[in-house]
Structure formats: C-alpha cells, structure tokens
C-alpha positions in Angstrom: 0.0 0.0 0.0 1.3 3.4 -1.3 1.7 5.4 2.1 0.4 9.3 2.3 3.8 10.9 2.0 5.0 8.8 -1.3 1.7 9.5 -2.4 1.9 13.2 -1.6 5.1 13.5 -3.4 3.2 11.9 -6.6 0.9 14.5 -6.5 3.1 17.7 -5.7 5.4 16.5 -8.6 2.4 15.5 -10.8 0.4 19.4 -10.1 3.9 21.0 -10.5 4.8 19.4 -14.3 1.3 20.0 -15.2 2.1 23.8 -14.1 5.3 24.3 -15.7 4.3 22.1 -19.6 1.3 24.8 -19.1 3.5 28.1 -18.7 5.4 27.2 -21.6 2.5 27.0 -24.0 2.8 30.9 -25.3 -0.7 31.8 -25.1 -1.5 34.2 -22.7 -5.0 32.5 -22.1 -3.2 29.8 -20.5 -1.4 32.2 -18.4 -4.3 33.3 -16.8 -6.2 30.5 -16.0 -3.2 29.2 -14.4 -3.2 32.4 -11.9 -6.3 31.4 -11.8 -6.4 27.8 -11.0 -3.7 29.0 -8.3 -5.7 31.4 -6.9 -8.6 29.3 -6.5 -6.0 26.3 -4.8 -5.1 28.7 -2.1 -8.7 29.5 -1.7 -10.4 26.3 -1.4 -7.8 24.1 -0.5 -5.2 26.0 0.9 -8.1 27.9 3.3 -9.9 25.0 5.1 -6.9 24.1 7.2 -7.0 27.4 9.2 -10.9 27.0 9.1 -10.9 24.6 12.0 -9.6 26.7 14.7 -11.8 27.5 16.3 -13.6 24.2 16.4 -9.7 22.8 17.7 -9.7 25.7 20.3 -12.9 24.7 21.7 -12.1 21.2 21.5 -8.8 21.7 23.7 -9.8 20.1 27.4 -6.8 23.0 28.8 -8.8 25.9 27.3 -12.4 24.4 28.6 -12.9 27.8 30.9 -12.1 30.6 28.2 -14.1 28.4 25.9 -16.7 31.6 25.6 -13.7 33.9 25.4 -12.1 31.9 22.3 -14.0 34.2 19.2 -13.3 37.2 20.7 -10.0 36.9 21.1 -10.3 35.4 17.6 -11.9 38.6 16.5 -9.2 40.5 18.1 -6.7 39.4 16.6 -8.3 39.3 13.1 -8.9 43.3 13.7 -5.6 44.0 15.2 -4.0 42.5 12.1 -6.1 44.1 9.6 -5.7 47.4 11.3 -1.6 46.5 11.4 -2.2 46.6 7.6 -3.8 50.0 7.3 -1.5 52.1 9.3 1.7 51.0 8.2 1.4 48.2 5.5 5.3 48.1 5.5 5.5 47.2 8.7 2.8 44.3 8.5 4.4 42.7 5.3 7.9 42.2 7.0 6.3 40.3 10.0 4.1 38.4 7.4 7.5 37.2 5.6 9.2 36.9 9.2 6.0 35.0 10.5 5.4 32.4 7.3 8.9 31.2 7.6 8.6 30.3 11.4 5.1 29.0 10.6 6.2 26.9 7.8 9.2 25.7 9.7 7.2 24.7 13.1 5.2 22.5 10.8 8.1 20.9 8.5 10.1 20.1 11.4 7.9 17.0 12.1 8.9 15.6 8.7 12.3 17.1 8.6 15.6 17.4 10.5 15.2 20.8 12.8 18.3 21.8 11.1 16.3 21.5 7.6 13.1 22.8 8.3 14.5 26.2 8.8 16.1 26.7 5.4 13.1 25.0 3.6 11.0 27.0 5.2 13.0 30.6 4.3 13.8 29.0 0.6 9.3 28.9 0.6 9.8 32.6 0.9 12.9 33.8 -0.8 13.0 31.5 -3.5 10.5 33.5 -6.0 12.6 36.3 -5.3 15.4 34.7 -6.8 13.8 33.4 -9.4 11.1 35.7 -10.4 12.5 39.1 -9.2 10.1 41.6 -11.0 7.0 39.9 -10.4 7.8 39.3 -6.6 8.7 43.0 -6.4 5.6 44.1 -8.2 3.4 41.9 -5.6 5.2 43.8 -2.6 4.6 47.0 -3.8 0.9 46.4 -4.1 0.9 44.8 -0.4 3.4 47.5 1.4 2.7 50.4 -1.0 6.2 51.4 -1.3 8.5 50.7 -4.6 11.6 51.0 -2.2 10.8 49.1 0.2 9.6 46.4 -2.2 13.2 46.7 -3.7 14.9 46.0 -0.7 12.9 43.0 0.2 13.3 41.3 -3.3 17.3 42.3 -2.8 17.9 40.5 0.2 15.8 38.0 -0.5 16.9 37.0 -3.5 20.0 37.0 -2.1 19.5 34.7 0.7 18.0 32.4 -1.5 21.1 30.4 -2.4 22.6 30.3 1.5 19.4 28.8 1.9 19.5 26.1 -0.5 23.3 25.9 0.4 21.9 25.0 4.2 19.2 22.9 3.0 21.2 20.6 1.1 24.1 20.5 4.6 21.6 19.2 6.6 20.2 16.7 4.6 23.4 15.6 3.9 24.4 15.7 7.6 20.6 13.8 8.5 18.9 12.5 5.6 15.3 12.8 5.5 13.1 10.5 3.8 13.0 10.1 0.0 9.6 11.5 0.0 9.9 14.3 1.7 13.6 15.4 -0.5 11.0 14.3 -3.7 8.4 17.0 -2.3 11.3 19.5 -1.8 12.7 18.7 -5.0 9.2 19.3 -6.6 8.8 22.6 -4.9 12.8 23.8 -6.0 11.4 23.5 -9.8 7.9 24.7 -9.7 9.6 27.9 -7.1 12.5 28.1 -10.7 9.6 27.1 -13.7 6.6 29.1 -12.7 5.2 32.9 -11.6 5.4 33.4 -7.7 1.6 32.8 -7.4 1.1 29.3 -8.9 4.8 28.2 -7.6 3.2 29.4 -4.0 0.0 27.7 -4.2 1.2 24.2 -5.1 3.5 23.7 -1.7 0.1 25.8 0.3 -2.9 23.4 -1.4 -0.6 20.6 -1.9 1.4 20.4 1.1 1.2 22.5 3.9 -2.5 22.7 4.1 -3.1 18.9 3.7 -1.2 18.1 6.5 -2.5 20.5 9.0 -6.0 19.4 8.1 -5.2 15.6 8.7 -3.1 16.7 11.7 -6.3 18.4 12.7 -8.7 16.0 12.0 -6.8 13.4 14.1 -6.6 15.6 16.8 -10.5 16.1 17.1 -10.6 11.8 16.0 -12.5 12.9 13.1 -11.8 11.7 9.6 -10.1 14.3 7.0 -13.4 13.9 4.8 -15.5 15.0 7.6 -12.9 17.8 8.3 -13.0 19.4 5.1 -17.1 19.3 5.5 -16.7 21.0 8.7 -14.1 23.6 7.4 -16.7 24.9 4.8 -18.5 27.3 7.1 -15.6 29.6 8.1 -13.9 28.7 4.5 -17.2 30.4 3.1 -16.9 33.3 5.4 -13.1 34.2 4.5 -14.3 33.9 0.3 -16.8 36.9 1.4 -13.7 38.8 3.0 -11.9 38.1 -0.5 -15.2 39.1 -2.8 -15.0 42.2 -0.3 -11.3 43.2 -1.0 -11.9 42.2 -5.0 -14.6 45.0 -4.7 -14.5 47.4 -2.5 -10.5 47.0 -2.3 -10.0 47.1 -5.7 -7.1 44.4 -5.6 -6.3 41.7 -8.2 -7.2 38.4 -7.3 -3.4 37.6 -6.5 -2.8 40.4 -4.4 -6.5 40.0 -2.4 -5.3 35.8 -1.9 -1.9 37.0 -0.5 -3.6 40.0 2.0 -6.2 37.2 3.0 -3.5 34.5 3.9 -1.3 37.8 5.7 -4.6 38.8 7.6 -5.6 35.0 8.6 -2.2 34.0 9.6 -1.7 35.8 13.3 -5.3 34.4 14.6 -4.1 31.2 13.2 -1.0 31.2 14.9 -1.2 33.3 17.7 -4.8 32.3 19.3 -3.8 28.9 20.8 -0.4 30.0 22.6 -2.3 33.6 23.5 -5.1 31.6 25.2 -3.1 28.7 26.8 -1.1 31.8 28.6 -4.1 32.9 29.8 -5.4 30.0 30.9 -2.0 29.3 32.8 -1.3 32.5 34.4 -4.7 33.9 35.1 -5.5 34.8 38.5 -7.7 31.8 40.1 -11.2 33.0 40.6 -12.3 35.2 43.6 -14.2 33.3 46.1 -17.2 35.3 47.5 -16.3 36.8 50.9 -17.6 36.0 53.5 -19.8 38.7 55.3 -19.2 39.6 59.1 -22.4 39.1 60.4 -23.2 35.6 59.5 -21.0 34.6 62.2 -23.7 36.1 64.5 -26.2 33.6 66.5 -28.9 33.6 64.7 -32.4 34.2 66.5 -34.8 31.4 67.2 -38.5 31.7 65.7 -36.5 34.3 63.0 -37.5 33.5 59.0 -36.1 35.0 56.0 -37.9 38.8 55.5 -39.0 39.0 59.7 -37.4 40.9 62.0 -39.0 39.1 64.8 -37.0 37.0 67.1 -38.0 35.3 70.4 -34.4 34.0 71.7 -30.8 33.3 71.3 -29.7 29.8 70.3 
C-alpha cells in the first residue's frame, strides 16, 4: 500500500509538471487560467486548514474555561491585524515574511531534521525572489505600498536564496530525510524556478502544507479528513466573502487579495492557541465570595427569612 507521503510526493510533482508544460504553452490565455487555477488552490484548498480553529480551540480540554472567550480573542486578533495593515502596510508585510517562515518551519520540522526545516522554510519565501524578481517586487509594492521598500525586500531576498538552498542541502546531507519528503522539496525547488510566484506558491500551500495541517487536525479532534474538510466549509465560506470584499471594495487583483487574506488570517491562526493557553496558565484563580461579618452572629430562634421578629438566642 502506497503510504500518504509517497503519495503526496506523486501528486506535488504530478500538479507542478502539469504547471510548468502549461507556462510554456505561449498563449496568454493559459497564463491566466493558471493564476487562476492558483488562486482558486489557495482558496479552497489552501483555506480549510485554518478553518478549523476554532472548532480545535474549543475542543482543547486545557482551554475548557475561556471556551466563551475563544471568538473574541479570535476577532481580536483578526482586527488588530487588519488594522496593522492600514496604518503601516510596511511594517505588517515584514512580520508576514518573518511569521510564514517560522510557521512553515514549526510544521516541517515533524517531517524534517530541525536543522532542515529552517532553510526549507525561508527557501518557501525567498526562493521567487530569486527566481522571479520583477513579479515578486511588483506583488510587494501592491501589499506594502512602497516601490523602495519592495526593492529591498526582493534584494535581500533574492540573495538569501542560495545560502538557503546551500543550508538545506548541509543538513540533509548531515541527516537525511526521507525520500519522500527530499522528492516533495525537489518538486517545490522546480515549480519555485519554472513558474510565476503565485502558482509556484500555491502548489506547496494546497498541496502540502495545508493537507497536513488538516489531517493533523482531524486526528486531533478523532474525526476523519473527509469530515474535516465538511466541517471547514463554514468559516472557508466566510473568509471567500472577505476576499469578494477586497476584490470590490478593495480594488485588488485576485493575486494580491489571496496573498492579504492569507497575511490577515495568519496571526489568529498562529497566535490564538499560545495567547489563550497563557491565559489559561497565568490567570489569576477566581475570587471566592467573601464571606460577610455578620453571618458569624447567632442567629435568632422563631427568625425567618424577610422578619425581623426573634424570640431568643440559640
């Protein structure tokens, strides 16, 4: 029997030659429904793997007495990001780079060597930068608003791309990983080299990372992935109404609105579970209701509740 990460390697390295025989047909048609078959991957299958958090927050026996609390601080966090984003957009799209490569690498380091995950995960980001330099900077200067800034970003990370790859392959070398999981890399290495940022993106998101966390999920709540994904579709739906609402009242192209949406979902997704489980841990215990001074007086004999009668002392 074909196990889930050989199989997973068929399919990342069947998407990604299907993506790259498809760029290089010259018609610009083709072009497009690729961003487009991307963009839709990152939507509806790269999006149902953050959909079950709160479902997994409420299902978490240590959080059972900030269980009402959980959307809130949800909703906090959703806003605090999205506000991050309007008052300096520069600021927010560094953390977002910063934040995917500890992200990615927290999850990869279950199916890597620590020392691996770390480079993989930066070579997720950097990589296009390398390789696609012009698009990559067009993208940031639509997310930050600022050409220079963009610059710089593509610069260094285009530059760190090959120290990267240089680390990756050390400590593989050093600890081999196994051949599925160098097949998946090796995958991602020529779709990141063949294709536009976008579609090069959305294959390791919908094919990869998102997978995973959903099984991971589902196994967590001892549901199957099948009923997972069913369960995801609620909160999935309500994040495509956040992107229809940045495709119209934003303005954005559809590439630019996936990338925001991911950059805006990614704190709550990361940050609620740790931010609550603090809480939970370090919380003052609950106040006991004090005691008042007069119910240590004897109480009169013959006295009821609402009388002011009494006939003796006890």
């Amino acid at each position: 029997m074909v196990g889930a990460r050989t199989l997973q390697a068929g399919i990342v390295w069947v998407v990604t030659l299907a993506a790259v025989v498809s760029s290089h047909v010259a018609a610009s048609a083709v072009l497009r429904w690729l961003d487009i078959t991307a963009v839709v991957a990152l939507l509806l299958v790269g999006l149902p793997h953050g959909a079950l958090d709160l479902i997994e927050l409420r299902a978490d026996p240590r959080l059972h007495s900030r269980r009402a609390a959980i959307p809130a601080v949800y909703l906090l966090l959703l806003g605090a990001v999205a506000l991050t984003w309007w008052i300096d957009a520069r600021l927010a799209l560094i953390a977002f780079l910063l934040l995917s490569i500890v992200h990615f690498a927290g999850e990869w380091q279950e199916d890597l060597p620590a020392l691996a995950a770390w480079p993989a995960a930066a070579l997720v980001v950097a990589a296009p930068a390398a390789t696609r330099a012009s698009t990559v900077g067009n993208l940031f200067t639509a997310l930050s608003g600022d050409p220079a800034l963009a610059a710089r970003l593509v610069t260094v990370a285009g530059l760190a791309a090959l120290p990267f790859a240089s680390a990756l392959a050390g400590a593989l070398i050093v600890k081999p990983a196994r051949w599925s999981e160098v097949a998946i890399l090796l995958a991602l290495g020529v779709a990141a080299s063949a294709l536009e940022p976008l579609p090069a993106f959305a294959i390791f998101f919908a094919a990869v990372h998102s997978p995973r966390h959903l099984a991971q999920t589902a196994a967590q709540l001892g549901w199957t992935t099948e009923h997972a994904c069913r369960r995801a579709w609620p909160m999935t739906l309500a994040s495509l109404v956040i992107f229809a609402f940045m495709l119209g009242v934003g303005r954005l192209q559809s590439g630019t609105a996936s990338f925001l949406l991911l950059a805006v979902l990614a704190v709550p997704h990361m940050f609620a579970k740790p931010i609550l489980r603090a809480w939970e841990k370090y919380a003052l215990p609950p106040v006991e209701p004090s005691v008042s001074r007069w119910s240590n007086l004897p109480r009169m004999n013959g006295s009821r509740d609402g009388e002011g009668v009494s006939i003796g002392m006890e």
